[in-house]
DOTI-752265 format. One line per field, with one value per residue: residue number from 1; residue in one letter; z, y, x of N, C-alpha, C in turn. Coordinates in steps of 0.05 Angstrom, whole numbers. Layout:
BEGIN
k = NUM,... .
r = A,... .
n.up = Z,... .
n.north = Y,... .
n.east = X,... .
ca.up = Z,... .
ca.north = Y,... .
ca.east = X,... .
c.up = Z,... .
c.north = Y,... .
c.east = X,... .
This chain:
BEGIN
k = 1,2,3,4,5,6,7,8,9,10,11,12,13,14,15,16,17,18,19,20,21,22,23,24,25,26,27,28,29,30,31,32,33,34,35,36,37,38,39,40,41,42,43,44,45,46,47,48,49,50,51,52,53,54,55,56,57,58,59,60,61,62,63,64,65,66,67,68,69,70,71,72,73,74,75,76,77,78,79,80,81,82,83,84,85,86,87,88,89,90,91,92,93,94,95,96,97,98,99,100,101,102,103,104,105,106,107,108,109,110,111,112,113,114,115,116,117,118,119,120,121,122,123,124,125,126,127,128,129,130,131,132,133,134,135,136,137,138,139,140,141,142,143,144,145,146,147,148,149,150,151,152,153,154,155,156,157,158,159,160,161,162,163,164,165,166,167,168,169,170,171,172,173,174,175,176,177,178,179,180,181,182,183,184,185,186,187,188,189,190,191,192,193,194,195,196,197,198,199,200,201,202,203,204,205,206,207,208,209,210,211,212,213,214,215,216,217,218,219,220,221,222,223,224,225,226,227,228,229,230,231,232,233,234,235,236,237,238,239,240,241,242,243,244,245,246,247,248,249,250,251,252,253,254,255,256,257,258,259,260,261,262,263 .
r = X,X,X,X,X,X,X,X,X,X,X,X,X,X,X,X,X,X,X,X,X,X,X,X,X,X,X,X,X,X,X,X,X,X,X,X,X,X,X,X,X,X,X,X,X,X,X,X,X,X,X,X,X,X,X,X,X,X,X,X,X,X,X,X,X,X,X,X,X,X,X,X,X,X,X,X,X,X,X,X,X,X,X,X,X,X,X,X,X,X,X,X,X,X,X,X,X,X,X,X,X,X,X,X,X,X,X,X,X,X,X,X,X,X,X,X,X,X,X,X,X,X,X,X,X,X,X,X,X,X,X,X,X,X,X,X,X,X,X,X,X,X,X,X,X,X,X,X,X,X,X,X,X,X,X,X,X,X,X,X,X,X,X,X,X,X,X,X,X,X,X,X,X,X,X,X,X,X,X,X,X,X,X,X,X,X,X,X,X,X,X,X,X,X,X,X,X,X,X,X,X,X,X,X,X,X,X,X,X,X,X,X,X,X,X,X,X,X,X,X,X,X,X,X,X,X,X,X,X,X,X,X,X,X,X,X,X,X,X,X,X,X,X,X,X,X,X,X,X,X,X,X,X,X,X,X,X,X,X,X,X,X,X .
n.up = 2462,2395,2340,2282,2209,2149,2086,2017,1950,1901,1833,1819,1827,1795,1743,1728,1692,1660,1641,1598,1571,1592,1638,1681,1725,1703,1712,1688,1667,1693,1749,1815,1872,1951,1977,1988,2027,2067,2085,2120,2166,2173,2184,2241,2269,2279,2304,2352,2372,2379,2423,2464,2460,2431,2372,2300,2243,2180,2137,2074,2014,1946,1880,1854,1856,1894,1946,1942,1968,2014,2028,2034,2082,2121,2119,2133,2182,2200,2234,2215,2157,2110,2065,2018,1978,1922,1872,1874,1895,1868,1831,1870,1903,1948,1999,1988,1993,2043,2072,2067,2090,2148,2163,2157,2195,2239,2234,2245,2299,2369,2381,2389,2357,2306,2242,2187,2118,2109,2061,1993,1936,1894,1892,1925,1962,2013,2039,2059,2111,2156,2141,2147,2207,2222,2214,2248,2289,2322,2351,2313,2294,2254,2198,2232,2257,2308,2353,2419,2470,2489,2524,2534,2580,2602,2562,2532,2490,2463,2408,2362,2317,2251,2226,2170,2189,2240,2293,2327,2385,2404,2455,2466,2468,2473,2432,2381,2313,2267,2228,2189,2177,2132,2158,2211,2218,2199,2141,2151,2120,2079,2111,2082,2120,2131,2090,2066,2110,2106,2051,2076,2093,2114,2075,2091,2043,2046,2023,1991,2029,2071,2099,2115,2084,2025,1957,1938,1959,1959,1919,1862,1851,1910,1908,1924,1892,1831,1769,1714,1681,1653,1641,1612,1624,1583,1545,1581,1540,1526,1575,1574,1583,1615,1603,1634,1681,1756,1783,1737,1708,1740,1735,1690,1677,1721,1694,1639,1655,1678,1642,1612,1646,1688,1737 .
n.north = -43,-26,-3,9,20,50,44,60,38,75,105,117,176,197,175,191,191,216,185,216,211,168,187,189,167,133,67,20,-12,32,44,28,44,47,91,164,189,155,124,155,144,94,85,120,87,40,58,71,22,-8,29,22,-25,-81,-84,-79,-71,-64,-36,-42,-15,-43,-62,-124,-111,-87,-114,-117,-66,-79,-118,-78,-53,-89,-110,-57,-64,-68,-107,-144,-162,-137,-145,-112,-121,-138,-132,-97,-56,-23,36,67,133,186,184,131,97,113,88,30,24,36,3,-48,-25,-33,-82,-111,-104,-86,-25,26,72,95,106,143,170,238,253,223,212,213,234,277,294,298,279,218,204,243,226,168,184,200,166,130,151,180,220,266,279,323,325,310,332,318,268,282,260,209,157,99,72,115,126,174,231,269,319,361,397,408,476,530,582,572,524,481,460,398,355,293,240,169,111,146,180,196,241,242,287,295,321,293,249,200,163,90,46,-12,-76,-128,-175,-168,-154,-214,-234,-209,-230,-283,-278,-287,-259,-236,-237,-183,-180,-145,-170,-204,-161,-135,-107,-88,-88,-43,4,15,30,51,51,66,114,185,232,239,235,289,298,300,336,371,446,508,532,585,645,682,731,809,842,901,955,992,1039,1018,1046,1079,1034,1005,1046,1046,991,988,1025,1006,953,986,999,948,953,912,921 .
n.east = 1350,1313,1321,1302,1310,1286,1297,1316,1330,1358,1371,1444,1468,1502,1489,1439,1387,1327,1267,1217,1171,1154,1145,1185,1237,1292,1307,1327,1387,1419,1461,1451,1437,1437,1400,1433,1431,1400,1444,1461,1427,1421,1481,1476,1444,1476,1515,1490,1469,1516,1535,1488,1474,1442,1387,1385,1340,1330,1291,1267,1228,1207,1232,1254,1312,1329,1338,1398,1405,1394,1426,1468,1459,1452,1518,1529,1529,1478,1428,1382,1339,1280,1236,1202,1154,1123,1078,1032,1055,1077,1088,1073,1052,1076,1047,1022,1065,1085,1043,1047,1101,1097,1059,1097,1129,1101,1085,1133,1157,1167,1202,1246,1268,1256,1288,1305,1333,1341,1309,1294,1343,1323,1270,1266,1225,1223,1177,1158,1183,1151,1110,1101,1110,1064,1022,1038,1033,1072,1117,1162,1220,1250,1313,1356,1419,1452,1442,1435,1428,1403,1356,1334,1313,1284,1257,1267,1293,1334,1351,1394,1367,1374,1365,1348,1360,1401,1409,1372,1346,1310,1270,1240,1196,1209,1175,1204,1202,1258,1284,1348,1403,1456,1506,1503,1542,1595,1585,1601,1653,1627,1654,1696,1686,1632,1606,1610,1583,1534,1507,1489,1446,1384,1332,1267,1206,1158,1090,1030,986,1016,1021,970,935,903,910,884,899,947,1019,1005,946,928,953,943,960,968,1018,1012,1036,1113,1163,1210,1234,1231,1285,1327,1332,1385,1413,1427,1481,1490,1533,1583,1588,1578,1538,1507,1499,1469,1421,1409,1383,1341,1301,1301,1271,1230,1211,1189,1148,1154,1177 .
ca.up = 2441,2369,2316,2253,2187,2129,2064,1987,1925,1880,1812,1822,1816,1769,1722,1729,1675,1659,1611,1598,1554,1615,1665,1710,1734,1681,1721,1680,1657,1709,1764,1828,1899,1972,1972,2003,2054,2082,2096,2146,2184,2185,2203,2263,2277,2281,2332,2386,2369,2390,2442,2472,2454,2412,2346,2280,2232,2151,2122,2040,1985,1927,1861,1866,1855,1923,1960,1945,1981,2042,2033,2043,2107,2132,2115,2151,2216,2212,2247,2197,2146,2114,2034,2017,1955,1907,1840,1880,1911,1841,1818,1891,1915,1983,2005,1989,2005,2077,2079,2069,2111,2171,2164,2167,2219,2267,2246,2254,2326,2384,2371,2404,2348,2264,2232,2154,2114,2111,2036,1972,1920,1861,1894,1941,1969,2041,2050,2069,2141,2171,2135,2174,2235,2232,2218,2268,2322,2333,2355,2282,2297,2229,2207,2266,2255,2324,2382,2436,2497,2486,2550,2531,2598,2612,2545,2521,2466,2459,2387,2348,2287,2234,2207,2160,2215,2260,2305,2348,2408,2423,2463,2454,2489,2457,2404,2355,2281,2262,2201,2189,2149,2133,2188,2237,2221,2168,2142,2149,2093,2089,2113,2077,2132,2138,2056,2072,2127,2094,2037,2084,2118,2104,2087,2080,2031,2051,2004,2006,2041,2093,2116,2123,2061,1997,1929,1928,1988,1957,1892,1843,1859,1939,1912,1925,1871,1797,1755,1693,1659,1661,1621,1609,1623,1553,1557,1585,1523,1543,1583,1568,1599,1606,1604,1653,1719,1777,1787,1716,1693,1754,1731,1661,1688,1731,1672,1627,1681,1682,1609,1607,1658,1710,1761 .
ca.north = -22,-40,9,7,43,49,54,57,47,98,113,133,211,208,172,195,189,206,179,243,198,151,204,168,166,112,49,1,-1,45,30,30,52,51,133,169,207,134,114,168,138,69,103,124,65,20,61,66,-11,-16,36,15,-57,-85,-94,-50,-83,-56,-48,-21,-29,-32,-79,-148,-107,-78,-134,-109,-45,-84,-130,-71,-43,-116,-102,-35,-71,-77,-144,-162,-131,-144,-130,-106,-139,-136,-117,-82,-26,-3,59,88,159,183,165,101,87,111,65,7,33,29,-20,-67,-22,-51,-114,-114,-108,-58,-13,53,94,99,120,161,197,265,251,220,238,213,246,290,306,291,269,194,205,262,204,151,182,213,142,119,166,178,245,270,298,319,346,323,335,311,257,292,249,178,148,88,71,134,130,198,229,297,323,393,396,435,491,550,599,555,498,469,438,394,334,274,213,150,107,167,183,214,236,254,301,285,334,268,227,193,131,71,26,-42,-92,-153,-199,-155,-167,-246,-247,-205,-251,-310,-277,-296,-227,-245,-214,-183,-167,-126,-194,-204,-129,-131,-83,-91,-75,-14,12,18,25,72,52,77,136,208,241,222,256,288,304,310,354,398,472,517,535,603,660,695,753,819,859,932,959,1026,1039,1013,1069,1087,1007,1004,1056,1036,973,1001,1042,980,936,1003,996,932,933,888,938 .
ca.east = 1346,1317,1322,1284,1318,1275,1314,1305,1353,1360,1394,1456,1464,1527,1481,1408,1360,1294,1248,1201,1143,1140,1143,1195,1266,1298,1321,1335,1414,1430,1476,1429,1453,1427,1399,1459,1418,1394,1466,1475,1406,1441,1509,1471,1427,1487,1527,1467,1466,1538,1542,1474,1466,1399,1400,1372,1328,1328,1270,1256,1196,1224,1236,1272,1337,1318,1349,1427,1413,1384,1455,1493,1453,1465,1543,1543,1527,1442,1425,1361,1320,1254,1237,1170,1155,1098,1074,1016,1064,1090,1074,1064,1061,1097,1028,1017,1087,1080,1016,1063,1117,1081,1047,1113,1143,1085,1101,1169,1148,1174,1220,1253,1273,1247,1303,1301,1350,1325,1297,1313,1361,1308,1249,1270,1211,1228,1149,1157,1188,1128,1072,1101,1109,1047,1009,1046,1027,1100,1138,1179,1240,1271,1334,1367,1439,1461,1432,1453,1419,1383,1356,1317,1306,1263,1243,1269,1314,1338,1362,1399,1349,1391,1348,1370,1373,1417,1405,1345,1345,1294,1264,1209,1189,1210,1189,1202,1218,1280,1299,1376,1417,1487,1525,1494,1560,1615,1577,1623,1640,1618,1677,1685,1670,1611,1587,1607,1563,1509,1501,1479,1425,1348,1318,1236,1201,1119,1061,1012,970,1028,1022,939,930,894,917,874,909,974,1019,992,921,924,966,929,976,979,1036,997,1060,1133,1169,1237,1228,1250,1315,1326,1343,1411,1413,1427,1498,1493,1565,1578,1597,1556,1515,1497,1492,1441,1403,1399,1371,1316,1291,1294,1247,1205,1190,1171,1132,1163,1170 .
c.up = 2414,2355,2291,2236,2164,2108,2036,1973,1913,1857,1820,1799,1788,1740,1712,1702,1675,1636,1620,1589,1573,1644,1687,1713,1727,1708,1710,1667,1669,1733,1785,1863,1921,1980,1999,2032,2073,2099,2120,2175,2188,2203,2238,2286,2296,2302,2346,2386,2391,2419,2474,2478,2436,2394,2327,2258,2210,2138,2080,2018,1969,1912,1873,1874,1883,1950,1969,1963,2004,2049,2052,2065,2124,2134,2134,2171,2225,2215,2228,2182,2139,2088,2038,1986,1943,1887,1855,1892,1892,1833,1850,1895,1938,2005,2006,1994,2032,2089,2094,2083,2141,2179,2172,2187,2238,2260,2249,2285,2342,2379,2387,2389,2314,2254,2198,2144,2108,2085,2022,1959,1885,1870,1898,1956,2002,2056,2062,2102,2163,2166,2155,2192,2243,2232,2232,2291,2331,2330,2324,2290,2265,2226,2216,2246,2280,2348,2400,2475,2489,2512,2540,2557,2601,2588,2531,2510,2465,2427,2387,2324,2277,2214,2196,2169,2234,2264,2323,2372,2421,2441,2452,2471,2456,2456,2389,2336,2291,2233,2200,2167,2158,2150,2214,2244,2195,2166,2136,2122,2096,2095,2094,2093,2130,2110,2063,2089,2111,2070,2044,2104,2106,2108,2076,2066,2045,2032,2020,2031,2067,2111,2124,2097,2037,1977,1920,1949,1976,1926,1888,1853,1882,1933,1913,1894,1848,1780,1727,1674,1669,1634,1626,1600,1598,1570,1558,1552,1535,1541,1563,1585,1593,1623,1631,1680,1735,1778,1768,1705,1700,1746,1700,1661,1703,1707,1650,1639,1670,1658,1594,1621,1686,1740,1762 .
c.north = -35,-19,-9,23,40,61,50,54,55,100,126,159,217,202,168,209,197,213,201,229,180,163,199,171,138,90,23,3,22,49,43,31,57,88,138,179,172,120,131,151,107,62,100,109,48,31,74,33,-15,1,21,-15,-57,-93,-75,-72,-47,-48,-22,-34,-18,-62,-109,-141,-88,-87,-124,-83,-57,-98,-109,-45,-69,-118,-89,-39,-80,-104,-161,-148,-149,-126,-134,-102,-145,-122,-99,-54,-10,20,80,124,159,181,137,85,84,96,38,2,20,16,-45,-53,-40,-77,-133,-120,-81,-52,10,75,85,117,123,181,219,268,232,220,235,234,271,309,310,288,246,196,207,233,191,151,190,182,125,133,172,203,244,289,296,338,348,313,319,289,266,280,228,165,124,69,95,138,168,197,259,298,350,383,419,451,511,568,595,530,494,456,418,365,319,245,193,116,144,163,204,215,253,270,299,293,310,248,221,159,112,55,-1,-59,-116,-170,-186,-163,-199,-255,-239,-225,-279,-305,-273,-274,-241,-224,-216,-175,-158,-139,-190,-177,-125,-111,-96,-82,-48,8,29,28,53,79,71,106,165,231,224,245,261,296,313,319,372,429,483,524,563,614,678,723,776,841,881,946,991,1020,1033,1024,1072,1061,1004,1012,1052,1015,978,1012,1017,961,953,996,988,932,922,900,961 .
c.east = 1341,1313,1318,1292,1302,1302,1309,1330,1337,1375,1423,1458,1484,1506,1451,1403,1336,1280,1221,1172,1140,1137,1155,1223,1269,1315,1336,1365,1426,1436,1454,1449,1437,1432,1423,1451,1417,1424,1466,1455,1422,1460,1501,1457,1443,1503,1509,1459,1492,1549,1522,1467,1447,1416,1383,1372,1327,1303,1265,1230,1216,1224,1255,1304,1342,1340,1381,1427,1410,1412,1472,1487,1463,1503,1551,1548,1487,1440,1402,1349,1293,1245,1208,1174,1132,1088,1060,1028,1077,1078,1070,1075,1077,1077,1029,1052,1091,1065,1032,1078,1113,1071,1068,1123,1126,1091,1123,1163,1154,1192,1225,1251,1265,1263,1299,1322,1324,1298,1316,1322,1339,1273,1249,1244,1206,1193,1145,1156,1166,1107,1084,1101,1074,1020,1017,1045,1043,1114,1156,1200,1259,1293,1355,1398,1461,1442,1440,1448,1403,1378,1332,1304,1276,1251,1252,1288,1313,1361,1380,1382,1365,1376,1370,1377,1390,1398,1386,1348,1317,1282,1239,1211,1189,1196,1191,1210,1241,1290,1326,1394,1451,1510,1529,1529,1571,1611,1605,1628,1643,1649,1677,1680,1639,1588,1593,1577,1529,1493,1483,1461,1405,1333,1289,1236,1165,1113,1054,992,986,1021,993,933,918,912,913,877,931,987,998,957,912,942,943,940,977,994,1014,1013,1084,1142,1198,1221,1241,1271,1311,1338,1366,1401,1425,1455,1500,1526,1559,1593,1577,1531,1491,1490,1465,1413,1384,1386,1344,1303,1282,1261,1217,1185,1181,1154,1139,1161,1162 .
């Protein structure tokens, strides 16, 4: 069994920033954390590692400060990771990020399962996962709340995908994606032999060269999306409370609506 987790750091949430005139989520001077969603995909990586055998390879794009989040997948129990590293991937969309993605999953090598937290907490656009699987040709099961059958023998995997109506059941032939939402499991925390050992293990870093990709692939350049402005919405003007009894407040409200207009 080898599982593959993709993961990102993120700002932490207590003390998220953002610079409005650079259009960005402020990183610099603010404490930086392996995204919380991605822990659960680790979480889950590492016990089908341990129930199953194999081993579960790390992988994140991301700045030099990148590295400490891959430490403390290496910590949790992941056997190797693999930094993706390059001025050229700055600035990317969840495009040109998935480009990249994928591109080291294949050369990571074979694999059973592509594990993703569900999203993450600076984007949240839960778009990365679907690109990769889908440039990877690879079944997307998202969502999933539960594994409820792994057979990597016969190559299959049955999930619960947690939608807002209830729960899903469904199957896929494996390799697949999975992306996970926090119900999945109670991520572990790193041991210290586990940060000792992490420390002394040789994470490579790839470019855009190592991966087969150009410059104009990736990064800002290869992105499809360009932000054309960020901005704070006005602040709402305070409401209006019409005093009364239920009935008669209601109705004074409907009438109101009417006479602007609204309804």
């Amino acid at each position: 069994m080898h599982a593959v987790v993709c993961i990102q750091q993120v700002p932490d949430t207590q003390e998220l920033q953002v610079d409005f005139n650079a259009g960005a989520i402020k990183r610099g001077g603010v404490p930086l954390v392996v995204n919380p969603f991605d822990e659960f995909a680790i979480e889950e990586a590492v016990r089908l590692k341990e129930k199953h055998g194999g081993n579960v390879t790390a992988v994140t794009l991301g700045p030099p400060s990148a590295d400490e989040a891959l430490r403390t997948a290496l910590a949790m129990g992941c056997d190797g990771a693999v930094h993706l590293l390059d001025e050229a991937f700055d600035g990317g969309d969840t495009w040109a990020t998935a480009v990249a993605l994928a591109k080291a999953v294949e050369k990571v090598g074979e694999y059973d399962v592509l594990f993703f937290g569900k999203a993450t907490v600076d984007g949240d656009t839960g778009q990365v996962a679907p690109r990769v699987a889908a440039l990877l040709e690879l079944p997307m099961l998202n969502f999933v709340a539960k594994i409820d059958e792994i057979d990597f023998d016969a190559k299959a995997v049955k999930v619960e995908r947690l939608l807002e109506t209830g729960r899903e059941v469904v199957r896929a032939p494996l390799p697949a994606a999975i992306s996970v939402v926090k119900e999945i499991n109670e991520p572990r925390y790193p041991s210290l032999l586990g940060i000792r050992k992490a420390k002394k293990v040789d994470v490579p870093t790839w470019d855009a060269a190592a991966l087969g990709l150009d410059a104009e692939s990736v990064g800002s350049a290869g992105s499809l999306c360009k932000m054309e402005r960020l901005y704070q919405p006005p602040a709402r003007a305070g409401g209006e409370i019409v005093p009364g009894e239920p009935a008669d407040a209601a109705k004074a409200v409907a009438e109101k609506l009417i006479d602007q207009g609204i309804i």
